[in-house]
ROVEXKOL-498816 format. One record per residue (C-alpha): residue number from 1; residue in three letters; y, z, x negated. Coordinates in steps of 0.25 Angstrom, whole numbers. Example, Ala and Ser with C-alpha at 12.3 -4.5 7.8 and 13.67 -1.06 7.14 Angstrom:
+-----+-----+-------+-------+-------+
:   n : res :     v :     w :     u :
+-----+-----+-------+-------+-------+
:   1 : Ala :   -18 :    31 :   -49 :
:   2 : Ser :    -4 :    29 :   -55 :
+-----+-----+-------+-------+-------+
This chain:
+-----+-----+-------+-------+-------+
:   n : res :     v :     w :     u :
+-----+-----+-------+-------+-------+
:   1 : Unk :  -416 :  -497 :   775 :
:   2 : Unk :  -429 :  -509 :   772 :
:   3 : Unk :  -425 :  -507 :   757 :
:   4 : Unk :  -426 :  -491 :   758 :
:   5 : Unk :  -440 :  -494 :   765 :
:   6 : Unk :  -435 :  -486 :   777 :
:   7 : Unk :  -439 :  -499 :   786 :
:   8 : Unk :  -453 :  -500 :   794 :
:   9 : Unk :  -459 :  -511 :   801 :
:  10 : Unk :  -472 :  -507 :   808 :
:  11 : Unk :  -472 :  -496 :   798 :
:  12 : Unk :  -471 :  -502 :   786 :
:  13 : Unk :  -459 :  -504 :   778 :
:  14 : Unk :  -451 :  -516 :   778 :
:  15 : Unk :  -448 :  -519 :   762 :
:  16 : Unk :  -441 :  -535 :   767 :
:  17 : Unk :  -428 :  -535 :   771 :
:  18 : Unk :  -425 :  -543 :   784 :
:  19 : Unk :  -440 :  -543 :   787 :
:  20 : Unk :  -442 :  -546 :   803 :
:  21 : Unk :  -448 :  -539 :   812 :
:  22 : Unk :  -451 :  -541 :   827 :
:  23 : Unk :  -444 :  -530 :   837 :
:  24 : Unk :  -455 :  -530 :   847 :
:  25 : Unk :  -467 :  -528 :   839 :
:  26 : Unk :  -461 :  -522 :   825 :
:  27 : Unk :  -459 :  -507 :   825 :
:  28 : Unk :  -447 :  -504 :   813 :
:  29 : Unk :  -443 :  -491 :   808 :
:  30 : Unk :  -433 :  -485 :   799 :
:  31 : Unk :  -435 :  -472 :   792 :
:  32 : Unk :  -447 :  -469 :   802 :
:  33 : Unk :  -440 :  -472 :   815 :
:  34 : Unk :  -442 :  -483 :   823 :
:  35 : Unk :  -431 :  -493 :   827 :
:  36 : Unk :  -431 :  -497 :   840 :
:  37 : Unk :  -424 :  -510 :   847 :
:  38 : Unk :  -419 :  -508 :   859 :
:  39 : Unk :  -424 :  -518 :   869 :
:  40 : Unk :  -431 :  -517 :   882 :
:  41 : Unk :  -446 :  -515 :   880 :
:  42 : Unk :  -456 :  -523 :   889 :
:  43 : Unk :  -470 :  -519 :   892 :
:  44 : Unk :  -479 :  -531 :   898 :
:  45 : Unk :  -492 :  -529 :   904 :
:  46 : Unk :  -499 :  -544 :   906 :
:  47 : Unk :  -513 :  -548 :   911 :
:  48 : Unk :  -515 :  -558 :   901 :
:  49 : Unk :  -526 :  -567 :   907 :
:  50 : Unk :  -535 :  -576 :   897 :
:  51 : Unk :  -530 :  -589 :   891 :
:  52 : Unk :  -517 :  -583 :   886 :
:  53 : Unk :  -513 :  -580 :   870 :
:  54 : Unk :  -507 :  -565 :   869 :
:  55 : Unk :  -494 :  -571 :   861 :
:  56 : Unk :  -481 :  -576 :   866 :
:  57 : Unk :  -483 :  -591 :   859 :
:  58 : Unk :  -493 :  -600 :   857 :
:  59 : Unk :  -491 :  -611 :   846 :
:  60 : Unk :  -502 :  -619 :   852 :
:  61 : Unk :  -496 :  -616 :   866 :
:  62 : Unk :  -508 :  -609 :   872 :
:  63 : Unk :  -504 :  -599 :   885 :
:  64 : Unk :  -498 :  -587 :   879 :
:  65 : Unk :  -495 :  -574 :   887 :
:  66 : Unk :  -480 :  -577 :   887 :
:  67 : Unk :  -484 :  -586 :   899 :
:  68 : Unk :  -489 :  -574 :   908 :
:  69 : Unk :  -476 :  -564 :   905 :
:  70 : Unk :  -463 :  -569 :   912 :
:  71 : Unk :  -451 :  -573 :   903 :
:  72 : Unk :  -446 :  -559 :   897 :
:  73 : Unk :  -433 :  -556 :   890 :
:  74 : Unk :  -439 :  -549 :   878 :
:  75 : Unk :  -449 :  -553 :   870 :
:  76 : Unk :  -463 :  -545 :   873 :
:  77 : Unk :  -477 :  -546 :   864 :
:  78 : Unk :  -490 :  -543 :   868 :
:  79 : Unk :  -497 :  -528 :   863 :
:  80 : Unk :  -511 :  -532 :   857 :
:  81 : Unk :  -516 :  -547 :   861 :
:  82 : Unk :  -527 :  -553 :   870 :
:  83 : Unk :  -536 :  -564 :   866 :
:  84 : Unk :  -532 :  -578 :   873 :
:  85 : Unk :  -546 :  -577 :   880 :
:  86 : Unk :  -543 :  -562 :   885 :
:  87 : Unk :  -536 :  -555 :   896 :
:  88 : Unk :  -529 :  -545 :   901 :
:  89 : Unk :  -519 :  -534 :   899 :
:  90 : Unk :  -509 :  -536 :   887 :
:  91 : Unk :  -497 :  -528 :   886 :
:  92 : Unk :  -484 :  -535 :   880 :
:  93 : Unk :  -472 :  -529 :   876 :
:  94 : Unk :  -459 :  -529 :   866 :
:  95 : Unk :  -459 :  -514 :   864 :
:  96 : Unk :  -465 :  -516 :   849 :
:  97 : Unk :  -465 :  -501 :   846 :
:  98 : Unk :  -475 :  -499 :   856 :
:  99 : Unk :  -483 :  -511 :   854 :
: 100 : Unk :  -487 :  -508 :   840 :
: 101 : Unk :  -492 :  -495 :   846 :
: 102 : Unk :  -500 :  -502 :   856 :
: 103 : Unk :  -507 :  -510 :   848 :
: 104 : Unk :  -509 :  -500 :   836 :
: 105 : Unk :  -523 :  -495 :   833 :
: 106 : Unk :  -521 :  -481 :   832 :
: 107 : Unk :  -516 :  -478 :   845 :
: 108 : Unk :  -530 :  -484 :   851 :
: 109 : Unk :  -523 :  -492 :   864 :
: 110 : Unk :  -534 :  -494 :   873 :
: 111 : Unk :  -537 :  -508 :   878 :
: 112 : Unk :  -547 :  -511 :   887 :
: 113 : Unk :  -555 :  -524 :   890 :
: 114 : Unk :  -565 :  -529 :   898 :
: 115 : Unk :  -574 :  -540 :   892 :
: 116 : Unk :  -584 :  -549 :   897 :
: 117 : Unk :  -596 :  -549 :   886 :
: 118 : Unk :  -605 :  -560 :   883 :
: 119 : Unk :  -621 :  -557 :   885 :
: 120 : Unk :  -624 :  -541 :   887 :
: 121 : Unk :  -619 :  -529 :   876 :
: 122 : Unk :  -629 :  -520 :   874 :
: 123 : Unk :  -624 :  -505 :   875 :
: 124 : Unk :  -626 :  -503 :   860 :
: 125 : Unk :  -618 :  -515 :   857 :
: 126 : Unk :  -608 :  -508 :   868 :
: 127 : Unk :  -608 :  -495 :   861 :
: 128 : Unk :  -607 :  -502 :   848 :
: 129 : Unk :  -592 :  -508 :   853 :
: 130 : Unk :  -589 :  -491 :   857 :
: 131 : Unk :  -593 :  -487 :   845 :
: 132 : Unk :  -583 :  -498 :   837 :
: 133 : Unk :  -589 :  -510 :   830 :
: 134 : Unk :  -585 :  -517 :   816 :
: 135 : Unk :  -574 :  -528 :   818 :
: 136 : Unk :  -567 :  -534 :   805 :
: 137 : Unk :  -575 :  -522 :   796 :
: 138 : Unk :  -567 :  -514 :   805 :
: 139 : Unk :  -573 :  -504 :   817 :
: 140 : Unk :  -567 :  -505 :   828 :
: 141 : Unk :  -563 :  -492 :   837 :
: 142 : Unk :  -573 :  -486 :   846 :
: 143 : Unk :  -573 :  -493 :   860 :
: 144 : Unk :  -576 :  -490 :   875 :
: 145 : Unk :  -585 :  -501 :   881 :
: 146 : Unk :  -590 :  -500 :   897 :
: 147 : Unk :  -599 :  -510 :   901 :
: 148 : Unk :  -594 :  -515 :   916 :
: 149 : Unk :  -603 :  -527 :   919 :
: 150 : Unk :  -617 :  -532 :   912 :
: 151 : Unk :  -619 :  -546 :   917 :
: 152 : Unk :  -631 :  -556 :   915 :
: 153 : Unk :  -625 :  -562 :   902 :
: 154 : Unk :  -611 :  -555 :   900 :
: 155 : Unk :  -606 :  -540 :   901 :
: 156 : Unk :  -592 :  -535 :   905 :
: 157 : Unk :  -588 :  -523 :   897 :
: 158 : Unk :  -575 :  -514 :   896 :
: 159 : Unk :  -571 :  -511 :   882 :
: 160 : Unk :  -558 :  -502 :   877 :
: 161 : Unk :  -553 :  -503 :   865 :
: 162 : Unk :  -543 :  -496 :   855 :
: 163 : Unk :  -541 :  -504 :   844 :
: 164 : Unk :  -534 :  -519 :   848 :
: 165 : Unk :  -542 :  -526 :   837 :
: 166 : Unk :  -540 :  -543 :   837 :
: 167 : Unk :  -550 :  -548 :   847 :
: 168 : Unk :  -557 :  -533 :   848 :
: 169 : Unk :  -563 :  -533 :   861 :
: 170 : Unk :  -569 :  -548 :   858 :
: 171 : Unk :  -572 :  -545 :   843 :
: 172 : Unk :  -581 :  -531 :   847 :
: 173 : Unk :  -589 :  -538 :   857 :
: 174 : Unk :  -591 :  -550 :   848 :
: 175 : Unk :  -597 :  -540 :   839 :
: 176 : Unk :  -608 :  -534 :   849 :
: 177 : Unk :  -612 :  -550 :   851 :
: 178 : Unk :  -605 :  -551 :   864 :
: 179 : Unk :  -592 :  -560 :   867 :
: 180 : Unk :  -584 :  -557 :   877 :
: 181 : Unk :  -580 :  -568 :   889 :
: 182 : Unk :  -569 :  -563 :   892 :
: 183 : Unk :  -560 :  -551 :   887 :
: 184 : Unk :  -549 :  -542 :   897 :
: 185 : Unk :  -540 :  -531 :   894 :
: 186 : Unk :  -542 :  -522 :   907 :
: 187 : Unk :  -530 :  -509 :   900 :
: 188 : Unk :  -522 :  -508 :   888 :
: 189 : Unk :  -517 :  -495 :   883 :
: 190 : Unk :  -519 :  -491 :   898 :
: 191 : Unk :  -514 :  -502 :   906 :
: 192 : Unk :  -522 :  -510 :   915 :
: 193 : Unk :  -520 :  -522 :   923 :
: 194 : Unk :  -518 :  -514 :   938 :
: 195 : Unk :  -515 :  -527 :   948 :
: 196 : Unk :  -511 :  -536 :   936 :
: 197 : Unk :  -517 :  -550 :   937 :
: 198 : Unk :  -521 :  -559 :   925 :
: 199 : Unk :  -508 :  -565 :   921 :
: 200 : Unk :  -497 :  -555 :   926 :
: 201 : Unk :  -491 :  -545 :   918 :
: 202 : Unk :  -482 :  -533 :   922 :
: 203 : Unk :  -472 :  -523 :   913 :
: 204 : Unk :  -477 :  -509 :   911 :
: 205 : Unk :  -470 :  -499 :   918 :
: 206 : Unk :  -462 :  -488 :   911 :
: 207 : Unk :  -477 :  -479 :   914 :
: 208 : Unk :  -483 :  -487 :   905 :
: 209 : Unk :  -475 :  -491 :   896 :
: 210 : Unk :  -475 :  -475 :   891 :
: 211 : Unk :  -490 :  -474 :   893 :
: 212 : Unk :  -492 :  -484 :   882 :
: 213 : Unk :  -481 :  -477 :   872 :
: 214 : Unk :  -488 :  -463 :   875 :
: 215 : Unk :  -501 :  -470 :   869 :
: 216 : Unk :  -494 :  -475 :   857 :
: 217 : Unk :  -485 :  -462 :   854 :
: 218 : Unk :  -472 :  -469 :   859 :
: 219 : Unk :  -462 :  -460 :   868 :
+-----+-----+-------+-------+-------+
């Protein structure tokens, strides 16, 4: 079937026999259907706090996130990441198919932060961040930005985004001349934090789990 080019890895055809893949994160198809594996899906909500690497080892042994969750059976992988000096919600899962989705550009998953600014953005520099600024050559989607606070020196602001572009949140505000203090992800795809404190994390209930595959075209 890999010679006859009836093979898909992530949509693109596999050409190498015995080429590798990863269950949890690789989707594969043959002749335009996709196989499945069946194995229990797990879907983790965790309030990652700062001072923490989004990956599940460290070479330099620095924390890792893998020291928040308990000791699972199955091997789960985070959706999207979180800078080690960030915080807040991160969603972690084995259920590769809908991973990919997630964090796919063109079904605009919304993710919101709430960032602490250095010095005071003017509105037009606010607007400017609405309207989408250059980043890598690249604009980036329109964005929906609420001031919450102005402070002497530093302004709190809520920002949601579509995209889930390395760094974005950081990057944007860079380019307006502000850096940001500090840097929280209050909702993902629609789930907020409820009564979860910094450190904990919880699984998704069944509710959930089919609110995110309805925003990504999964059944």
């Amino acid at each position: 079937m890999i010679t006859e080019g009836k093979v898909r890895v992530n949509n693109t055809v596999v050409e190498i026999l015995g080429t590798k893949i990863d269950p949890a994160r690789d989707s594969v198809s043959v002749d335009g259907r996709i196989v499945k594996v069946n194995e229990d899906k797990l879907y983790i909500l965790l309030n990652k706090p700062p001072g923490y690497l989004v990956t599940l080892k460290d070479p330099f042994q620095r924390p890792t996130i893998l020291e928040l969750l308990p000791k699972l059976n199955k091997r789960v992988y985070p959706v999207g990441r979180l800078d080690f000096n960030s915080e807040g919600l991160l969603l972690l899962t084995n259920d590769g198919e809908l991973a990919n989705r997630l964090m796919h550009p063109r079904y605009r998953i919304k993710k919101v932060y709430e960032v602490k600014a250095k010095g005071l953005p003017l509105q037009k520099d606010l607007r400017r961040l609405e309207k989408g600024i250059l980043l890598d050559g690249k604009r980036t989607a329109p964005a929906k930005v609420t001031l919450i606070r102005l402070g002497s020196k530093d302004a709190r602001i809520r920002i949601e985004l579509t995209e889930g572009r390395k760094r974005e949140a950081r990057r944007m505000f860079e380019a307006i001349g502000h850096r940001l203090f500090s840097l929280e992800r209050t909702s993902y795809a629609g789930l907020t934090r409820g009564n979860l404190k910094k450190g904990q994390w919880r699984n998704l209930t069944p509710y959930e789990v089919a609110g995110l595959k309805k925003q990504v075209g999964l059944d």
